[in-house]
C-alpha positions as CSV (number, residue, x, y, z in Angstrom):
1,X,53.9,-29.3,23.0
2,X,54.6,-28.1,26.5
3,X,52.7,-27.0,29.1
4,X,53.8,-24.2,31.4
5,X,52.4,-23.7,34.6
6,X,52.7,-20.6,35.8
7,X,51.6,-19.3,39.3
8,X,52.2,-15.1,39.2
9,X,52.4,-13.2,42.7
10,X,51.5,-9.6,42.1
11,X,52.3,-8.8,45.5
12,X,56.0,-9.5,45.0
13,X,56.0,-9.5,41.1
14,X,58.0,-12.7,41.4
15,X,56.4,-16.2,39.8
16,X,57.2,-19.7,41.0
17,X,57.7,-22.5,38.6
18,X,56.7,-26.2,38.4
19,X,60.0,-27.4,38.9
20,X,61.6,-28.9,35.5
21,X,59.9,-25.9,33.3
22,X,60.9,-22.5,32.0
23,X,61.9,-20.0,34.4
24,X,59.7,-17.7,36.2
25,X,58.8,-14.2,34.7
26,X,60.9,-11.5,35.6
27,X,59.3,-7.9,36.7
28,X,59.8,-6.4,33.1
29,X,57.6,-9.3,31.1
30,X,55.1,-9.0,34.1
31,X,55.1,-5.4,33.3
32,X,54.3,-5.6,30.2
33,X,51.9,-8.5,30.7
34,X,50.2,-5.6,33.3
35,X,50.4,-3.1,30.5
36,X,49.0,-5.3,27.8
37,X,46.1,-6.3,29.8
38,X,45.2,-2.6,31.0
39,X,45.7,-1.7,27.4
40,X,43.2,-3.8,26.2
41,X,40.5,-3.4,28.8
42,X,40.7,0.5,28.2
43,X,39.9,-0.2,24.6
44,X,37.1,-2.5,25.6
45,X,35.8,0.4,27.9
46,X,36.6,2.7,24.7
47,X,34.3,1.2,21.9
48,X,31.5,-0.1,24.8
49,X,31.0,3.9,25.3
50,X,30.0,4.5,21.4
51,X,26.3,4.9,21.2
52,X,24.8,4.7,17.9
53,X,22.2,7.1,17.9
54,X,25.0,9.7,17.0
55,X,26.5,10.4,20.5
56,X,29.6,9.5,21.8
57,X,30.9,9.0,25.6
58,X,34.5,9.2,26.1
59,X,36.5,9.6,30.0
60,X,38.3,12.6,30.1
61,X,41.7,11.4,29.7
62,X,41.1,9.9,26.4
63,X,39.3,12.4,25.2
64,X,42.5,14.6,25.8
65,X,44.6,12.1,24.2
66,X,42.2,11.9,20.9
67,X,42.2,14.5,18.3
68,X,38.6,16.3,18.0
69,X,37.5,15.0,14.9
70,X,37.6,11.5,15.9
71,X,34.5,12.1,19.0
72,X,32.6,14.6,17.4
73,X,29.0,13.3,17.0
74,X,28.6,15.4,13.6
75,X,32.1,14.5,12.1
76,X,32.4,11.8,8.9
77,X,34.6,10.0,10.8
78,X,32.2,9.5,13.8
79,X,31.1,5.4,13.6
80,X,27.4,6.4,14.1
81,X,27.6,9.2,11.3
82,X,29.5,6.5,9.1
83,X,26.7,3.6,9.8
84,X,23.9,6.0,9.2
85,X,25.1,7.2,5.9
86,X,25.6,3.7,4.7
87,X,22.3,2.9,5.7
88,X,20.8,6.0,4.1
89,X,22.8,5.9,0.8
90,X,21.9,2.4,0.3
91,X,17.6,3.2,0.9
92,X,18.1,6.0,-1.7
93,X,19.5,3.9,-4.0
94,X,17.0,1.0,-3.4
95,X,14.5,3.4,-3.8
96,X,15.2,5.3,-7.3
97,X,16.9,2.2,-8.9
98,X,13.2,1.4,-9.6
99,X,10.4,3.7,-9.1
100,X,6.6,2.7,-9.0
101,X,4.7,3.9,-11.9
102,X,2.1,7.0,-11.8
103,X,-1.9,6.2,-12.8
104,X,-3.3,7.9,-15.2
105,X,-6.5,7.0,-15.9
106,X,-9.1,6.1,-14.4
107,X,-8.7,9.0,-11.8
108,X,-8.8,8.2,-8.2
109,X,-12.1,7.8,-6.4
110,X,-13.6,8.1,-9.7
111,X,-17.1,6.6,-10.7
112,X,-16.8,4.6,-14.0
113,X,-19.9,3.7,-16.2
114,X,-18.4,1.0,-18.2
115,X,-17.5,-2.4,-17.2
116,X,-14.6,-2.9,-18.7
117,X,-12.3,0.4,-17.8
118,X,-9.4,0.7,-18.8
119,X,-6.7,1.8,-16.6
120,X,-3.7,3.6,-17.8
121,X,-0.3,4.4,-16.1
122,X,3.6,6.6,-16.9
123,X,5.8,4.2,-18.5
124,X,8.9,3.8,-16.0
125,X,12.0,4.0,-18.0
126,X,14.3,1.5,-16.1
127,X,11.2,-1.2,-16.1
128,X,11.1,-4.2,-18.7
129,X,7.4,-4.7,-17.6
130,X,4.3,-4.5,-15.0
131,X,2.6,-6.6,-12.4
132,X,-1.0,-5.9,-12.1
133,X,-3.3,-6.7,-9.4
134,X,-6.6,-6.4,-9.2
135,X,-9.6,-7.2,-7.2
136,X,-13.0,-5.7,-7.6
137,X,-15.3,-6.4,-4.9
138,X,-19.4,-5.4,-4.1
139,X,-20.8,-3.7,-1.9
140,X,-22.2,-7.1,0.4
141,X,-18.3,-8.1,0.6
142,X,-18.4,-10.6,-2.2
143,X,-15.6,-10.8,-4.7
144,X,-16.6,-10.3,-8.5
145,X,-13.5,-10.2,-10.3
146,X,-9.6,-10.6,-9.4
147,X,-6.7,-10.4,-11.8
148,X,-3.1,-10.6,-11.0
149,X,-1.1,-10.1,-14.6
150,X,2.0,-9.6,-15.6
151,X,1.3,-6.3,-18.6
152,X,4.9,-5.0,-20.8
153,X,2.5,-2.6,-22.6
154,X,1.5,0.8,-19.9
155,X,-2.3,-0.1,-20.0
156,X,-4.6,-2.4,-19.4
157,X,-8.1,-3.7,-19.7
158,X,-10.0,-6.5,-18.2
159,X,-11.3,-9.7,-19.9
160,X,-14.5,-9.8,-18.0
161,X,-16.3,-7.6,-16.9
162,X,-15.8,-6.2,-13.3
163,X,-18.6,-5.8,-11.7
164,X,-22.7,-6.2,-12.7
165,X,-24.0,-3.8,-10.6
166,X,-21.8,-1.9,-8.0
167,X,-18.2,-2.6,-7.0
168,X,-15.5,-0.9,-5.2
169,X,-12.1,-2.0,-7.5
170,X,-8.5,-1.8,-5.8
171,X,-5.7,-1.8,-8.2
172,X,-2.1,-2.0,-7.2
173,X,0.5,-1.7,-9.9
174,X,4.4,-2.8,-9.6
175,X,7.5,-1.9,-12.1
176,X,9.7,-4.8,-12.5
177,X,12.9,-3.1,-13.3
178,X,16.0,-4.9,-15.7
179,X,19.2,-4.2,-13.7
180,X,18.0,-3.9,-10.2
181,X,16.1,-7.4,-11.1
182,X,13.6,-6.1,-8.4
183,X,10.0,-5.0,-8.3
184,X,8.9,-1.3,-6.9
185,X,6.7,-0.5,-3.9
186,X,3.5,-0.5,-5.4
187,X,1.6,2.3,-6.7
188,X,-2.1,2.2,-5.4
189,X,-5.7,3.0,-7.5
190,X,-9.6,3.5,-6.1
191,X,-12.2,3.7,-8.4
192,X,-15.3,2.2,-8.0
193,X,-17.9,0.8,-11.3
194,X,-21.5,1.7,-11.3
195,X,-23.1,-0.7,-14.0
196,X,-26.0,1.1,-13.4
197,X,-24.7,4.3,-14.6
198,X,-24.9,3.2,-18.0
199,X,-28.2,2.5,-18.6
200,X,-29.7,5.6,-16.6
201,X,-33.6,6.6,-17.4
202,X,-34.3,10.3,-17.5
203,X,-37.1,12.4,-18.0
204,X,-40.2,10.8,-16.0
205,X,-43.3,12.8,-16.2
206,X,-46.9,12.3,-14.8
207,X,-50.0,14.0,-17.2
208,X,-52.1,16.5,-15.8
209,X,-54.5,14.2,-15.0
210,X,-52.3,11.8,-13.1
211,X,-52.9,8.6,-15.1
212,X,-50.5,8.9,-17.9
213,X,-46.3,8.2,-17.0
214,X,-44.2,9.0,-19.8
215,X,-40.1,9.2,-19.8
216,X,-37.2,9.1,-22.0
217,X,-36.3,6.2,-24.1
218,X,-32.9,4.6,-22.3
219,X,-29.9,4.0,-25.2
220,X,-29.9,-0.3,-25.1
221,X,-32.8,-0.7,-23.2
222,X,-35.1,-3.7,-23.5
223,X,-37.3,-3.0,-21.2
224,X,-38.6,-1.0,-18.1
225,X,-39.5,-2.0,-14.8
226,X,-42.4,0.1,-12.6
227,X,-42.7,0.6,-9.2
228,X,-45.2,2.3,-6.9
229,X,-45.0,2.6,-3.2
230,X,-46.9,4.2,-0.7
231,X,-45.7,7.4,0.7
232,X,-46.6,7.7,4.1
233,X,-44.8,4.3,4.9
234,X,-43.2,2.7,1.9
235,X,-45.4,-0.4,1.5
236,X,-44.9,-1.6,-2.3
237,X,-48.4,-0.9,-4.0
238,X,-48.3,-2.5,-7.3
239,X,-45.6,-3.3,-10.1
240,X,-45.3,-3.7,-13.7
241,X,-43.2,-4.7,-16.5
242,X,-43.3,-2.1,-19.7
243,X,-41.6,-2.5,-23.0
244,X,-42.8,1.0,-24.1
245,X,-41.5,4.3,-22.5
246,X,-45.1,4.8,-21.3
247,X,-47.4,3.8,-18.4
248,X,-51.2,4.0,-17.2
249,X,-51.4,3.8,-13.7
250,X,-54.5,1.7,-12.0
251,X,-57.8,3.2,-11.7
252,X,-57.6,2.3,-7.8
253,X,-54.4,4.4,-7.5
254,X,-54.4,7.2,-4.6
255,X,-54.5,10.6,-5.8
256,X,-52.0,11.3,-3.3
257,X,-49.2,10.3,-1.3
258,X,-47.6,7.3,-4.3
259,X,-44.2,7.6,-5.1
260,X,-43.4,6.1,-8.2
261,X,-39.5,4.6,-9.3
262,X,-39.3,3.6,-12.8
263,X,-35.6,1.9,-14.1
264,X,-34.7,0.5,-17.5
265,X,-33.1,-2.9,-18.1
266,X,-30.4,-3.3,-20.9
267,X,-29.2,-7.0,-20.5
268,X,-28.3,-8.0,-17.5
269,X,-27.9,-4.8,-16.0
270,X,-30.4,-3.0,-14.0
271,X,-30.2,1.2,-14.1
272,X,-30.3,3.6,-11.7
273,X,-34.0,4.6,-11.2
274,X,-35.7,7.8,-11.9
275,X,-38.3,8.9,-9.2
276,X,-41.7,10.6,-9.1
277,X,-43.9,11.6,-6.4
278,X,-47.2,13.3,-5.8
């Protein structure tokens, strides 16, 4: 291959070979060599000025030469308008190719007696199955029970229990959809578990005489637990152990100013309390 070397005097328009090459260029290549280059920095200039959030700055004389459709920020045509269409169209389609599912039960920020709820969801048409994830957690930060499942069926219900007392339970359910071969943005569930809910004690009493406590027998209780604290500053007086649903306080117990908390026990779980004072 051969080299040219090629030394171009604008002033003149006249170019001086190395002798033994090609000749120099005459004044119509190096005007079209001028008009090329020109050409291609006012294109340059031309998409430099697009600004993609959906303006458009075009000189004057181009925008004279250009028909009005072609600036517009508004039009189809516009590069911006194109890119954010594109952009938009293919969110959309991301987004309803495979929807998150709707909870159904247990409702949100609900209080749940049992231990083992079951939660319940809309079945998604375009899914082939669900990915559950759960994590129930107490009220001292600890971690009681976590699952992370994969369910086909549009419920669900723990193995284990999820809590023994209290707990606070976050559930976050995604559809795992057959064409898209993608999963949803998860759908989001609050609720927390009061163990203590289901083994309540109701109906605590104190004879006219103050000596007698009496209450209502607790469904699946094995036995009750008594308390009796001092009202004016909470110091814990005396305790006892009952298997009845009935109690004789001590014969050295104030006649006034006791507050009394009685709670059943069914298994391991200990009830809410039922409080008396006087």
């Amino acid at each position: 291959m051969k080299v040219m070397t090629v030394s171009l005097s604008l002033a003149s328009g006249e170019g001086r070979s190395t002798p033994g090459r090609r000749p120099p260029l005459t004044r119509i290549q190096l005007g079209n060599f001028r008009a090329w280059f020109f050409g291609c920095a006012k294109f340059t200039q031309f998409l430099t000025s697009i600004d993609m959030r959906n303006t458009i700055r075009v000189s004057s004389r181009m925008r004279k030469r250009m028909p009005v459709w072609q600036w517009t920020p508004m039009s189809p045509f516009h590069p911006a308008t194109a890119v954010a269409a594109l952009l938009t169209g293919a969110s959309a389609a991301a987004d309803v190719s495979c929807p998150a599912p709707v909870f159904v039960n247990p409702a949100p920020r609900a209080v749940m007696s049992t231990l083992r709820p079951e939660i319940a969801w809309q079945g998604v048409a375009e899914a082939s199955a669900y990915r559950l994830s759960l994590h129930s957690r107490e009220a001292e930060g600890r971690t009681y029970a976590r699952f992370d499942t994969w369910v086909e069926a549009t419920r669900f219900v723990p193995a284990l229990p999820l809590s023994d007392g209290t707990a606070q339970v976050i559930v976050r359910l995604y559809s795992r959809c057959r064409e898209a071969a993608t999963e949803s943005p998860p759908a989001e569930l609050r609720f927390q578990v009061d163990a203590r809910a289901s083994c309540p004690l109701a109906g605590l009493s104190l004879n006219s005489s103050r000596q007698v406590l009496a209450w209502s027998p607790t469904v699946g209780a094995e036995s009750y637990d008594l308390h009796a604290y001092a009202a004016s500053d909470g110091r814990l007086l005396y305790r006892q152990a009952l298997a009845d649903q009935r109690a004789r306080l001590p014969a050295d117990a104030p006649a006034s100013g006791l507050v009394i908390a009685v709670r059943a026990r069914c298994g391991a779980t200990i009830g809410r309390p039922a409080f008396l004072a006087y």
